[in-house]
C-alpha positions in Angstrom: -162.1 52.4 91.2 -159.3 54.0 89.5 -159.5 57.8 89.7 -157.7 60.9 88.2 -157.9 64.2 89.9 -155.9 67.7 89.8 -152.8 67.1 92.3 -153.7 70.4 94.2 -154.0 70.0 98.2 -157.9 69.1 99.2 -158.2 66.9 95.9 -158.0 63.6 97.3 -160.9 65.1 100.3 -162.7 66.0 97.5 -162.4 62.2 96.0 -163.5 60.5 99.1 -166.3 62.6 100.6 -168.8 61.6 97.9 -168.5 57.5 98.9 -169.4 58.7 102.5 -172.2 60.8 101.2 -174.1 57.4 99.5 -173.4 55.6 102.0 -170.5 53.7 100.9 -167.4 52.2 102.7 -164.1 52.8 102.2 -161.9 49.7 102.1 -158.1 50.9 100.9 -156.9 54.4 99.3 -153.6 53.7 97.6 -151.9 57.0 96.2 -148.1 58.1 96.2 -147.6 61.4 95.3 -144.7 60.9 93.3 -142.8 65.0 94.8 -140.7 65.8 91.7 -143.7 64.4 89.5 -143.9 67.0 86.3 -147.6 66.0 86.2 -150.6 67.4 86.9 -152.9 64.7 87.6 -152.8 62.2 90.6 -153.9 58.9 89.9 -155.7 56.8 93.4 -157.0 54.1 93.5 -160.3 52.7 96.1 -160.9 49.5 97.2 -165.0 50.3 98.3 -168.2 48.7 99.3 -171.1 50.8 97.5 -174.5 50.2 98.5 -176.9 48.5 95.6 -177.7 50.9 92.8 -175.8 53.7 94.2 -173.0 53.7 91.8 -174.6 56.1 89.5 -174.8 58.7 92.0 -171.7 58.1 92.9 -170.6 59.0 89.8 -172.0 61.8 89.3 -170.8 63.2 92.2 -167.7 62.8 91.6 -167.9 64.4 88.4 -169.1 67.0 90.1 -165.8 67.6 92.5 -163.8 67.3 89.0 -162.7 64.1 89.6 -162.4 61.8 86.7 -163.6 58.3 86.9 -161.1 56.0 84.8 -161.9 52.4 85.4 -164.6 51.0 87.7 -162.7 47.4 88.5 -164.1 43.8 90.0 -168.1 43.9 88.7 -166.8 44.8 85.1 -164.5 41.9 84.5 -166.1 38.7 85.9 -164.7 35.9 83.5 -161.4 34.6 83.8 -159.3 32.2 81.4 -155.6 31.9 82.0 -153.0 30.6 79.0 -149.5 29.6 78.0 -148.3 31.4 74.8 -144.9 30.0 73.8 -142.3 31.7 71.1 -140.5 34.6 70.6 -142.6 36.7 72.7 -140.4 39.4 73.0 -138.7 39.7 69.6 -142.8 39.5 68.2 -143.9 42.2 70.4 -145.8 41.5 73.4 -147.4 44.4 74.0 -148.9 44.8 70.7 -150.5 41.1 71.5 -151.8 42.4 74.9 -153.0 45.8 73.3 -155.3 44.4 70.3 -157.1 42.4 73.5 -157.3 45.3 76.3 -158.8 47.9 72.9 -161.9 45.5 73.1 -162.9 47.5 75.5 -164.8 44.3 76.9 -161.7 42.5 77.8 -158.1 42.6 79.0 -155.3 41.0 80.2 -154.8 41.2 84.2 -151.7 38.9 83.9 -148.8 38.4 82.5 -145.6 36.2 83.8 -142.6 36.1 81.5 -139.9 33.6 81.0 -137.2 34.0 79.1 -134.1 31.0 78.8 -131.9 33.4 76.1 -132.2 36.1 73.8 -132.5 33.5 70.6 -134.6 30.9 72.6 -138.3 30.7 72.8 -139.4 32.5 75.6 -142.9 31.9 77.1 -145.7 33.3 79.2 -148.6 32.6 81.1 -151.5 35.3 80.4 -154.7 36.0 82.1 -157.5 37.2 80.2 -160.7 39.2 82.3 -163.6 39.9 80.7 -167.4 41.1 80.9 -169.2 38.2 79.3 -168.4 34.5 78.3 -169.3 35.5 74.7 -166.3 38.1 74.9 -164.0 35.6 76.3 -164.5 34.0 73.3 -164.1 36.7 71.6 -160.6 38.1 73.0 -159.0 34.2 72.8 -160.4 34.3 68.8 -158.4 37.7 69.0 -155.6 36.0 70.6 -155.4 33.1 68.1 -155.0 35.0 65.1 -152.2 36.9 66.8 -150.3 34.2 67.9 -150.7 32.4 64.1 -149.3 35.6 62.3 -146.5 35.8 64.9 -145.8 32.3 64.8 -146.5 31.8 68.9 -148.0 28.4 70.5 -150.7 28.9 72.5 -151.9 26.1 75.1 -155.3 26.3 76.0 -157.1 25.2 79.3 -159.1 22.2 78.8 -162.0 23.2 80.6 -164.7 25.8 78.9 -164.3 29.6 79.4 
């Protein structure tokens, strides 16, 4: 889980207690409190084992210690397809690429290793796609197809099924 929380001393307490109350188990808390941070909000993230149809209490107890639930990870995203896009990667905007798959809401990329020879050569990229359901696997590489035809960008597809 990815959380949000005031950065105000007790917070993180305040974060943890509820897993131990349903009976969960903590794996891994990473946080750095960044000291000369202008924010307000602290960002941790737990690694956790959660009992069987406990996560909605779970949820709702941390709502209730004002802790904001951003992104619930490894159950949501359980299909993986990994790609080679070739081109001008850079010059065509990557991160526009990567953001009209992760606003799907159903699917995002978890991955992305760059390579770039020289500033007028092709560059490329191997990207990994995660997403909730086969059909929006499909969905996201359709997405990521018509990207890479506007912007002029090979993409090399596995040869095995999604």
């Amino acid at each position: 889980m990815k959380l949000e929380m005031k950065d105000q001393p007790g917070q993180l307490v305040a974060a943890l207690q509820p897993i131990s109350a349903v009976g969960g188990n903590i794996i891994a808390v990473i946080h750095q409190r960044e000291p000369h941070a202008a924010t307000e909000v602290l960002d941790v993230q737990i690694v956790l084992e959660l009992p069987e149809g406990r996560l909605e209490k779970l949820l709702a107890l941390l709502r209730q210690q004002g802790v904001k639930v951003v992104r619930i990870g490894e159950e949501r995203l359980l299909y993986e397809c990994t790609l080679i896009m070739i081109g001008h990667l850079m010059h065509t905007d990557i991160s526009d690429t990567v953001d009209q798959i992760d606003t799907t809401g159903s699917a995002e990329v978890t991955e992305l290793s760059l390579v770039m020879p020289a500033i007028d050569s092709p560059s490329s990229a191997r990207i990994t796609i995660r997403s909730t359901t086969r059909t929006e696997m499909e969905r996201a590489i359709r997405i990521l197809r018509r990207v890479a035809e506007q912007k002029n960008i090979l993409i090399i597809e596995p040869l095995e099924s999604v």
